[in-house]
C-alpha positions in Angstrom: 125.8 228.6 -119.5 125.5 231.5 -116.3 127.7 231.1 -113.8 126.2 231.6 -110.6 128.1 231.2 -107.5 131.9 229.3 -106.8 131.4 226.8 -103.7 132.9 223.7 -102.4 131.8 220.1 -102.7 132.7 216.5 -102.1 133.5 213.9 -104.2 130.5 211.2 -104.4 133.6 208.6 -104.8 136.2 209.2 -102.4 134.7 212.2 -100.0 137.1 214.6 -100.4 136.8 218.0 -100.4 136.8 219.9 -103.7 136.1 223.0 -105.7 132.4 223.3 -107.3 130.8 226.1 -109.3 126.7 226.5 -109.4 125.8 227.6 -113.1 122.6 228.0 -115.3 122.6 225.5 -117.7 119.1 225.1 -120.2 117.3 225.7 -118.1 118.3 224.0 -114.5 120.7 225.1 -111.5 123.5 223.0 -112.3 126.2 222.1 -109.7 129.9 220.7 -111.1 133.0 219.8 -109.9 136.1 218.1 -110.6 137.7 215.5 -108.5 141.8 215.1 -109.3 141.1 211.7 -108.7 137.9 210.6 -109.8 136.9 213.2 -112.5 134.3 215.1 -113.6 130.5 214.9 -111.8 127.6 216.8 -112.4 124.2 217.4 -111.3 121.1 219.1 -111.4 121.5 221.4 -107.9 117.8 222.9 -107.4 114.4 224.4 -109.4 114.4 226.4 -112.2 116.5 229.7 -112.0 113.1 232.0 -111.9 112.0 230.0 -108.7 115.9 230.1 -107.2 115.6 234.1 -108.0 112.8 234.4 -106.0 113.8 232.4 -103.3 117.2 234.6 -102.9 115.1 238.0 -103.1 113.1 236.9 -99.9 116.1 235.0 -98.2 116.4 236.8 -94.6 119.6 236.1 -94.0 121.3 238.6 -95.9 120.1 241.3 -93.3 121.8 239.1 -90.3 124.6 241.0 -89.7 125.2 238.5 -86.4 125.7 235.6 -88.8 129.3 236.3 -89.8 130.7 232.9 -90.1 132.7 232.6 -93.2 131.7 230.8 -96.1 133.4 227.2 -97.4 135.0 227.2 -93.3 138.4 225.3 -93.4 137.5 221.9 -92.0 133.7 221.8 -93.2 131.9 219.0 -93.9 134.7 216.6 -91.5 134.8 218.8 -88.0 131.5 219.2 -87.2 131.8 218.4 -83.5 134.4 221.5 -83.0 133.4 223.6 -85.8 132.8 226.9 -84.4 131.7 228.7 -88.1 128.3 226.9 -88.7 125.9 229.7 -89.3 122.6 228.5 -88.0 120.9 226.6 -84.8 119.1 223.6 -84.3 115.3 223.9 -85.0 114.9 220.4 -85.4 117.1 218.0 -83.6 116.8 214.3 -85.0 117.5 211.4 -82.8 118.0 207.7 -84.8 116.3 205.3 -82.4 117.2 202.5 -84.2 118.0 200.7 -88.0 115.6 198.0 -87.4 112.8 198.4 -89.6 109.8 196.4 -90.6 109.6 197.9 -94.6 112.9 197.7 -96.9 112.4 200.8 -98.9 114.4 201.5 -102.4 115.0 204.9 -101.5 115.3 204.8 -97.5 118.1 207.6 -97.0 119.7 205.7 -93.5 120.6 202.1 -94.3 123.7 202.4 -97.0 124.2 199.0 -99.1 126.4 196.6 -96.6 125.0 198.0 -93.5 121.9 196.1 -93.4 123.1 194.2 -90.2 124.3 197.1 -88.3 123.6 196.1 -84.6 122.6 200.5 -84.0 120.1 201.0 -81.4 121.4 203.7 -78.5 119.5 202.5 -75.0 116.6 203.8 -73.5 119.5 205.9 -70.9 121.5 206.8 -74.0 118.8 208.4 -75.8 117.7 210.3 -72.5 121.5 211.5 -72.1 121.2 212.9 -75.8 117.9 214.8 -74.9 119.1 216.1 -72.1 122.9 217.0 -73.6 120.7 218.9 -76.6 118.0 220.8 -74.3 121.1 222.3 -72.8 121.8 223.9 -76.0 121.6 228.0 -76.1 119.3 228.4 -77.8 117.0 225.1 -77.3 115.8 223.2 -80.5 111.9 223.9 -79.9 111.5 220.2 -81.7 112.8 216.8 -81.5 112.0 214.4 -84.9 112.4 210.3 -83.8 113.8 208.9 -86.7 115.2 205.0 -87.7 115.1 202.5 -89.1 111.3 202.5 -87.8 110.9 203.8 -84.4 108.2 201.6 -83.8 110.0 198.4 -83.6 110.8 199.8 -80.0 108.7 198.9 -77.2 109.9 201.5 -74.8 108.8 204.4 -77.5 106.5 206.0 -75.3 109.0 206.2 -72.6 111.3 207.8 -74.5 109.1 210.5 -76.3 107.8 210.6 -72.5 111.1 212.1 -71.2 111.9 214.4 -74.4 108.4 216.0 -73.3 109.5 216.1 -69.5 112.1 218.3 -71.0 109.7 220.8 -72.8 110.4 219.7 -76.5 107.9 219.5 -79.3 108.1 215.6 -79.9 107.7 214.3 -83.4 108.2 210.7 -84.5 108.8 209.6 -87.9 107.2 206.7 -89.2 105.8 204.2 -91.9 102.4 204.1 -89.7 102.2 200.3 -90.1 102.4 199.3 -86.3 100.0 202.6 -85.4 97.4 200.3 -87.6 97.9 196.8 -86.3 98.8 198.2 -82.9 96.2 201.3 -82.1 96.9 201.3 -78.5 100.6 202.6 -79.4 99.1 205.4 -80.5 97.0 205.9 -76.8 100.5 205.6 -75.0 102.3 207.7 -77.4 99.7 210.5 -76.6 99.4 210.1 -73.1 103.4 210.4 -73.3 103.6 213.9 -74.9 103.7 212.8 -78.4 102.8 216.2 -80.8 103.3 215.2 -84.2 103.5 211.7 -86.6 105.8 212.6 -89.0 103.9 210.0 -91.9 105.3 208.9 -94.8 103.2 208.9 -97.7 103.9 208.6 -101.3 101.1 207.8 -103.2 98.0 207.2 -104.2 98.8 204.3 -106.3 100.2 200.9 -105.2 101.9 200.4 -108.1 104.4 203.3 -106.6 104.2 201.2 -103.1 105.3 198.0 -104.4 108.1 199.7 -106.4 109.4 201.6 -103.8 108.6 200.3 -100.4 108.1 197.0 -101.7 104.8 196.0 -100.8 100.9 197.9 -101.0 100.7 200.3 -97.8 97.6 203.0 -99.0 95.2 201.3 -96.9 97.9 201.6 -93.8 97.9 205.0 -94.6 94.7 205.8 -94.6 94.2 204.0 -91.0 96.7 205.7 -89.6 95.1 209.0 -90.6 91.8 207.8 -88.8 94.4 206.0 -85.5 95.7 209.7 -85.2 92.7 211.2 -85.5 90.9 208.6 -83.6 93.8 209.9 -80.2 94.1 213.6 -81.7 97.7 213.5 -82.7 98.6 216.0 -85.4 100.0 214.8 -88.5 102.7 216.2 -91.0 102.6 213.9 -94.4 106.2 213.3 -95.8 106.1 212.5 -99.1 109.4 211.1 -101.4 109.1 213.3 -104.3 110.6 211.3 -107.6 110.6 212.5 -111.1 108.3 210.9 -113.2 107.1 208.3 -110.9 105.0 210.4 -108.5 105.4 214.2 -109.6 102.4 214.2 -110.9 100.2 213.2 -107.8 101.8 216.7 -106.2 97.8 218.4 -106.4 96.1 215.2 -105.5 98.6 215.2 -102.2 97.7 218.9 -101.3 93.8 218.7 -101.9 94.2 215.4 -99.6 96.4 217.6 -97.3 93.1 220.2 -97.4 90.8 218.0 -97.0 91.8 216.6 -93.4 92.9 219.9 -92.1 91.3 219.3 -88.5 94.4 216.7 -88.4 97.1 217.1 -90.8 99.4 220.1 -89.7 101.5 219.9 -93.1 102.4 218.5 -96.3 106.3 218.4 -96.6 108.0 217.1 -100.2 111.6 215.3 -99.8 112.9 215.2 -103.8 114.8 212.6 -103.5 118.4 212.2 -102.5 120.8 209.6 -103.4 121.9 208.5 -99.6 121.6 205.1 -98.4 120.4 202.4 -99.8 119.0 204.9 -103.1 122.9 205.0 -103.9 122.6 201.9 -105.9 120.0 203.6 -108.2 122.2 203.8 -111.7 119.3 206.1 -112.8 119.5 208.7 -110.1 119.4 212.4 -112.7 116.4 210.4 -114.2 114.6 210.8 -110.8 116.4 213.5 -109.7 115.1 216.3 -112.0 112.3 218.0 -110.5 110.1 221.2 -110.8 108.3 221.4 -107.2 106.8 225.1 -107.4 105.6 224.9 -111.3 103.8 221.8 -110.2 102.3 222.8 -107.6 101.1 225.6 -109.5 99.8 223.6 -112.2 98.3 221.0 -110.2 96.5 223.3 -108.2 95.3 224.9 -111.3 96.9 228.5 -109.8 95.1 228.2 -106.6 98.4 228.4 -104.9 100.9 229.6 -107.4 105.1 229.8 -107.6 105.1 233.2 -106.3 103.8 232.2 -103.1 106.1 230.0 -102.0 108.8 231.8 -99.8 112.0 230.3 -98.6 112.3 229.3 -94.8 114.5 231.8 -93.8 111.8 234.3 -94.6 110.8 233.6 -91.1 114.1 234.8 -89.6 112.5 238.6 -89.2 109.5 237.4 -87.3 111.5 234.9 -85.2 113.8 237.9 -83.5 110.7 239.7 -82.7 109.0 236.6 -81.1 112.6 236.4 -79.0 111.7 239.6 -77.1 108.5 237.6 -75.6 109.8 233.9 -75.2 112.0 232.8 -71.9 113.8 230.5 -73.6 114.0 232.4 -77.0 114.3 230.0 -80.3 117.2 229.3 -82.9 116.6 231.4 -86.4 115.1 229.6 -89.4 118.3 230.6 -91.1 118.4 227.8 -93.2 119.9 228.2 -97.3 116.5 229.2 -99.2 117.6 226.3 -101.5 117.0 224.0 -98.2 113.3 224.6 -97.9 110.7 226.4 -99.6 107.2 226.9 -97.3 103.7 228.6 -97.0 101.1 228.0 -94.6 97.2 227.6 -96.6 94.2 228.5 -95.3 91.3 226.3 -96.0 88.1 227.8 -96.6 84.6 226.0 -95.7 84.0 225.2 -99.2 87.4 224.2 -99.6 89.3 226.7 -101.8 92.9 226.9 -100.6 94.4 230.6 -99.7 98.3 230.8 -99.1 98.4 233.0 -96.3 100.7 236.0 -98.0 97.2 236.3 -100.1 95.7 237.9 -96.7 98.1 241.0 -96.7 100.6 242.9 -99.2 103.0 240.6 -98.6 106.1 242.6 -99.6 104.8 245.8 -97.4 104.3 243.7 -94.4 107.4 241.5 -94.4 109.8 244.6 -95.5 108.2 246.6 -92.2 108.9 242.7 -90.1 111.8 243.4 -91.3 113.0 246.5 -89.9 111.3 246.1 -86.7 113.6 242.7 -86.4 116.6 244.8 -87.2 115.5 247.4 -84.3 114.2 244.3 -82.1 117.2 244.4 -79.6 116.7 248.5 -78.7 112.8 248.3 -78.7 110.6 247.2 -75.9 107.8 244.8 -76.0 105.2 247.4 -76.2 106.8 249.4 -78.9 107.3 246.4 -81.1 103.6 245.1 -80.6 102.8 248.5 -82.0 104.9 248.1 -84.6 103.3 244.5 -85.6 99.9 245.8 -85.6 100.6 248.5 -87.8 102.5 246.6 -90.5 99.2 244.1 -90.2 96.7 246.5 -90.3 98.4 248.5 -93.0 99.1 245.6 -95.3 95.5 243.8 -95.1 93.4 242.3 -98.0 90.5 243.6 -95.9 87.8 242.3 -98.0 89.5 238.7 -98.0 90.4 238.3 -94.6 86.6 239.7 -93.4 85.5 237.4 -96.3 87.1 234.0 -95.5 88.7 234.4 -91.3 87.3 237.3 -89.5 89.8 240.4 -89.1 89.2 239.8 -84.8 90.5 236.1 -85.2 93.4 236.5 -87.5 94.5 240.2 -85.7 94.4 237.8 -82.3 96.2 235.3 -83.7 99.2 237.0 -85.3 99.8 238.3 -81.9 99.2 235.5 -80.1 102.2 233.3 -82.4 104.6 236.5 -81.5 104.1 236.3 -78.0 103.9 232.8 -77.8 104.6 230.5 -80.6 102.8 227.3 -80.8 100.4 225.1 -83.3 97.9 226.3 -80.4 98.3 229.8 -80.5 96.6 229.6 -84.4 93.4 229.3 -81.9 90.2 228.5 -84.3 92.7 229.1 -87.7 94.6 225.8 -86.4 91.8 223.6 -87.9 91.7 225.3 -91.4 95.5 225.2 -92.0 98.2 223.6 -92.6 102.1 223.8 -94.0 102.8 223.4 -97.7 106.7 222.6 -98.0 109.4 220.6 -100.1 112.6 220.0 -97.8 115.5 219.4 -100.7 118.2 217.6 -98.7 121.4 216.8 -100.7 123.8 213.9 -101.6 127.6 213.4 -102.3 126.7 214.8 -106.1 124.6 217.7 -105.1 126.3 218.3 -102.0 127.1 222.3 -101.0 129.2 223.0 -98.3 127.1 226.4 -98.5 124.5 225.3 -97.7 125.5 222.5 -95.1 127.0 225.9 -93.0 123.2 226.9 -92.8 121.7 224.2 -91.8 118.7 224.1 -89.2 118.4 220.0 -89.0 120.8 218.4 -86.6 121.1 215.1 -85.6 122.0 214.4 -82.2 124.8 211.5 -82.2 125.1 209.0 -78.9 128.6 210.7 -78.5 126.8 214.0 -78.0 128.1 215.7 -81.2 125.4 218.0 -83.3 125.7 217.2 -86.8 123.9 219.5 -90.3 121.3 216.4 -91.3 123.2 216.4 -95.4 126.9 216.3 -93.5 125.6 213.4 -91.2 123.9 211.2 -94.0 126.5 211.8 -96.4 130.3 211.5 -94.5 129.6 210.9 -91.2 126.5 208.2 -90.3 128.3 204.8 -91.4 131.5 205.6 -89.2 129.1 206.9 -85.9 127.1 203.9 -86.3 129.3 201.4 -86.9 131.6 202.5 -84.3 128.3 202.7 -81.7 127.8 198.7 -82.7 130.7 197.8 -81.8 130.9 199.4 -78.8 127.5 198.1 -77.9 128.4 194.1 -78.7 132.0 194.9 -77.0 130.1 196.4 -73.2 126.7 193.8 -73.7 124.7 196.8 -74.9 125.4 199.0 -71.8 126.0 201.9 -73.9 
């Protein structure tokens, strides 16, 4: 055993705050911790320990020297509406529409065993108050993610992503995809509304996986819902519930899927599963739990894109301060834990060969240079710094492979078109022939790391306007918010 790091934890029994050390153990990132009460617990933490090196070399957050909040902050995970130590923004703020649902999934993260009759769905005016007390926030979440229960199973959806677009958010909306099929003209209104991005769960190829999991065939639904979004242009990002030896090895099939229908899907983002909700009652959960995301997609891709060039999230952090110095309304850092989320954008060629995008420049030259510019960002003006950005680029190209496969004109125009104004849209002509390779690895009461939780970049947005890290909210504080929202609802006749 190598110990790694000390941290602090929770225990999975009675939520109380406790000591935890991350160690190397044959072969795994192993967290463990001992409860006074309830024992010993231990789990498998993250990837391999040559994949967590490499994601702590290129982590960007060590060169923040803004981000001083203390680690293990007296209070964390239990105070997060006056915690003043949490060390990241919201990129994504997620807003819970509703727990009604039309699937019941073994592994659905929000619906914990005894709260399948929670009465929890904020009104139409609660929801707008929420948007409106989060675009106040300095600086603005760029995105907003609709999440449930299934969001669907409202009528007034469109309205609602209509007003989070009034207020200049990038609206995505999570969801099974079933009602986009057997209700197409959704999709029209969700469109006309402002509606950016279905966040679309898929699993599987196989329905054997379906009928185990979300407890009835739905690859055919899928499938529609591809062609529905397509049909009204609404980009796509597949979400796929990653579980050890169930559906690991459909990982490739996913991605050359993913690269395949590039003109609509934006990404291809991996959730390993964590034991929240209603996946608490699996008594098999390390079983499922053990996975090896970056060997397989490695292996499944037969080395087209390989471990090395997956980077951790916060990589973007460099870039991000330099965009700042050309945005009004400047974003929050991807400052997220590099054991949070591992990413790469791939380029698509026309015969269908997948390039991660690093493979277009010397990727250590150019992001080391990124990074000193973002460290001189605040002193430089806008002219010195575009200078500087074209000059790391030009100095760090694969010149034969970007002529070969993009153009140098069209990738030079659009790295400084997403600097001065960040967008799916400022890709230009790359937008169709890309999309985002990721695996989000969100944590439970075993795996939990208050470490990480004070880095978190996913919020949720509560109706009693608190801003909440996504792994704090799902594993201490949903059941109590919700429940005490019901009640409140039934007790005022839903005029809440």
């Amino acid at each position: 055993m190598v110990a790694l790091s000390e941290t602090k934890s929770i225990c999975p029994e009675c939520q109380k705050k406790i000591d935890a050390k991350l160690s190397q153990v044959a072969g795994k990132i192993q967290i463990a911790k001992q409860c006074p009460t309830h024992g010993e617990f231990k789990a498998i933490h993250w990837q391999s320990p040559p994949i967590f090196s490499h994601m702590q070399r290129y982590d960007q957050f060590q060169y923040l020297g803004d981000l001083n909040a203390p680690k293990n902050p007296e209070g964390c995970p239990y105070v997060c509406e006056t915690c003043t130590n949490h060390a990241s923004g919201t990129v994504i703020g997620v807003i819970d529409v509703t727990k009604r649902c039309n699937l019941r999934c073994a592994v659905c993260f929000s619906t914990f065993p005894g709260q399948e009759t929670t009465d929890y769905e904020p009104t139409k005016q609660a929801l707008i108050d929420m948007l409106e007390f989060v675009s106040k926030a300095n600086p603005k979440p760029p995105a907003i993610l609709f999440s449930g229960g299934e969001p669907l199973e409202r009528e007034d959806m469109p309205e609602i992503i209509a007003a989070a677009h009034k207020l200049k958010f990038m609206t995505i909306l999570a969801t099974n995809g079933m009602r986009l099929v057997d209700h197409p003209e959704i999709a029209k209104k969700l469109k006309a509304c402002g509606l950016n991005i279905v966040y679309l769960s898929f699993d599987s190829f196989h329905e054997d996986f379906n009928r185990r999991i979300r407890g009835r065939e739905l690859l055919n639904y899928k499938l529609k819902a591809i062609d529905v979004c397509r049909k009204y242009d609404i980009e796509i990002i597949l979400v796929n519930t990653l579980m050890k030896s169930l559906n690991d090895k459909e990982v490739g099939d996913m991605i050359r899927f993913a690269a395949k229908n590039t003109d609509i899907i934006r990404g291809l983002i991996f959730q390993p599963i964590a034991f929240t909700g209603r996946a608490t009652e699996n008594p098999f959960r390390e079983n499922f739990r053990e996975w090896s995301f970056a060997e397989d997609v490695e292996a499944q891709t037969r080395g087209e894109i390989k471990t090395t060039d997956l980077f951790p999230m916060s990589v973007m952090t460099s870039p991000i301060k330099i965009m700042r110095k050309f945005m009004q309304k400047p974003w929050p850092l991807f400052s997220c834990s590099p054991q949070c989320g591992i990413v790469n954008w791939i380029y698509v060629s026309k015969e269908g060969k997948m390039f991660p995008i690093n493979r277009f420049v010397n990727f250590d030259r150019f992001f080391n240079t990124i990074r000193r510019t973002a460290e001189e960002a605040e002193s430089k003006g806008k002219i010195s710094l575009l200078s500087s950005l074209f000059m790391a680029s030009m100095l760090s190209m694969n010149m034969f492979l970007v002529t070969k496969e993009v153009g140098m004109l069209t990738l030079m125009n659009s790295i400084m078109r997403m600097h001065l104004s960040p967008s799916y849209q400022s890709l230009g002509k790359i937008r169709r022939r890309i999309f985002l390779l990721g695996c989000m690895a969100f944590m439970d009461s075993y795996n939990f790391d208050i470490n990480r939780v004070r880095r978190c970049v996913v919020h949720y947005i509560t109706p009693d306007l608190k801003i909440i890290p996504f792994c704090a909210y799902n594993n201490v504080h949903r059941v109590a918010i919700e429940k005490e929202y019901a009640e409140r609802q039934k007790k005022n006749g839903s005029q809440v």
